[in-house]
C-alpha positions in Angstrom: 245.6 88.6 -12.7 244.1 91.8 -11.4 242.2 92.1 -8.2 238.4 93.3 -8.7 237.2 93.2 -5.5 237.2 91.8 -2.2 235.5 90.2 0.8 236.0 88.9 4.4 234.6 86.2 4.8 233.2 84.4 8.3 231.7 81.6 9.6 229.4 82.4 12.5 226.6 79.8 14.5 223.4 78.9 13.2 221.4 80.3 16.0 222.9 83.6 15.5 223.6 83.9 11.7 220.6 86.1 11.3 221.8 88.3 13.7 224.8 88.5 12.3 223.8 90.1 9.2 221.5 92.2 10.5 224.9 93.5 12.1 226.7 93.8 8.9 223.8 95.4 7.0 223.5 98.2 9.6 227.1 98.5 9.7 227.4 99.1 6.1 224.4 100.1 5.4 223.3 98.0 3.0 221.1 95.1 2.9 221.9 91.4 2.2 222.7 91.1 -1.3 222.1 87.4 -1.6 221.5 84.6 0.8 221.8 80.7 -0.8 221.8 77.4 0.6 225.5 76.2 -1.0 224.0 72.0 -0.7 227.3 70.5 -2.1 229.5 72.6 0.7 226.2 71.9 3.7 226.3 75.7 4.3 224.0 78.5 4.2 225.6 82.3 2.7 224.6 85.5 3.2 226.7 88.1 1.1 226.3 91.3 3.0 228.4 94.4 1.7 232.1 93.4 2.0 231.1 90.4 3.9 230.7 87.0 3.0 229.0 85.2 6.3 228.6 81.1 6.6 226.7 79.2 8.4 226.2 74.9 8.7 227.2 72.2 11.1 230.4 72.4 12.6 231.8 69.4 9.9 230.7 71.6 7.6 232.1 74.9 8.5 235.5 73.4 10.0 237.2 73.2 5.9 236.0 76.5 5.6 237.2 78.6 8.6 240.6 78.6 7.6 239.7 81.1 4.4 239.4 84.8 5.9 239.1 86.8 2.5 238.1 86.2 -0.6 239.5 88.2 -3.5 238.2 88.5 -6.7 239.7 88.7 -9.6 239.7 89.5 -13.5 241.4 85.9 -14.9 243.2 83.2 -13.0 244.9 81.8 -15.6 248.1 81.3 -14.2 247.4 82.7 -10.8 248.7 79.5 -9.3 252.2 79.3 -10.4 252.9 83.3 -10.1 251.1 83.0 -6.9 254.1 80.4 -5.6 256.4 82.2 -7.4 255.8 85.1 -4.7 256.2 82.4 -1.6 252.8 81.1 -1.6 251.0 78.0 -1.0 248.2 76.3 -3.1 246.4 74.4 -0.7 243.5 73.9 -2.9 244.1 73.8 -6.2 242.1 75.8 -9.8 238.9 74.4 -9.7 235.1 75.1 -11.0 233.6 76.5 -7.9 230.1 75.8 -6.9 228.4 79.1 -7.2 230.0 79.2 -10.1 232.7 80.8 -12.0 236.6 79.3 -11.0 238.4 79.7 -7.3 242.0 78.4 -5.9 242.9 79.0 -2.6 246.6 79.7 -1.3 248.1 80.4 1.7 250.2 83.6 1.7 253.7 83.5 2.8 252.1 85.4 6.7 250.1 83.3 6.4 246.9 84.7 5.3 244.6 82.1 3.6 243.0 83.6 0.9 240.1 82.3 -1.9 241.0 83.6 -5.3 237.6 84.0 -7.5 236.8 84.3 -10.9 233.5 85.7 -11.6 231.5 83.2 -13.9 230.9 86.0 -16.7 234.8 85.8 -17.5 235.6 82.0 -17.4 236.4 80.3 -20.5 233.7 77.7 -21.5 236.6 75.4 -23.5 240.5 75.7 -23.4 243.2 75.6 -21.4 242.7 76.9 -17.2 245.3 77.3 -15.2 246.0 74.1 -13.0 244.1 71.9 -15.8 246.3 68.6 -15.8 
C-alpha cells in the first residue's frame, strides 16, 4: 500500500457550506473540483483542493465527523491487517465505497481516524479484497 494522495476532510453547517468553499477555493486557489449529493450517506460534498467539505443533517454528519483525513492510496489489499499490525484499529472494515472505488477506516494508535481510499480505476472487478470473508 502506497499513499497517492491526501485530504482533510470536514463537516461544516448547511447554511454556511457555500461559504465554506468559497474559503477553501481562495485559499488554494483553486475552484471546487466536484460537488455531489452522496444520497445513501444524506450528505452533500464539495472536493475543494486538499479539502474534502460535508454537509447534511446533524444524524447525518454525526458517523462522519470522527474521520479527519482521507488518504488515498495505490491497492488496499491487505491494508487492514498490516495496518493493526502497526497498533491500529479497523473501526470500519474493507468495503465498496459509495462514490466508488474501496475505503476502510482505522483509527491510528494517537488516535487519528483516517479513511483509506482506493481509487475506482485500480479495484479488482473479481477476486480476492482484503477483508472479503
Amino acid at each position: 500500500m502506497r499513499i497517492v494522495s491526501h485530504v482533510f476532510r470536514r463537516c461544516v453547517a448547511r447554511d454556511s457550506f457555500d461559504a465554506t468553499i468559497a474559503f477553501y477555493e481562495e485559499l488554494q486557489t483553486t475552484a471546487c473540483l466536484r460537488r455531489f449529493i452522496a444520497v445513501e450517506a444524506g450528505v452533500e460534498v464539495a472536493v475543494v483542493g486538499r479539502f474534502v467539505l460535508l454537509t447534511g443533517d446533524d444524524g447525518a454528519l454525526d458517523s462522519l465527523r470522527e474521520v479527519e483525513s482521507i488518504l488515498t492510496v495505490d491497492s488496499l489489499d491487505g491494508a487492514g491487517a498490516w495496518l493493526e499490525e502497526l497498533g491500529a484499529q479497523v473501526v470500519k472494515p474493507l468495503h465498496r465505497s459509495a462514490g466508488g472505488g474501496r475505503n476502510l477506516v482505522a483509527r491510528h494508535p494517537d488516535g487519528l481516524v483516517v479513511e483509506y481510499y482506493e481509487s475506482s480505476s485500480t479495484t479488482p472487478s473479481v477476486g480476492n479484497r482484503a477483508g472479503d470473508a
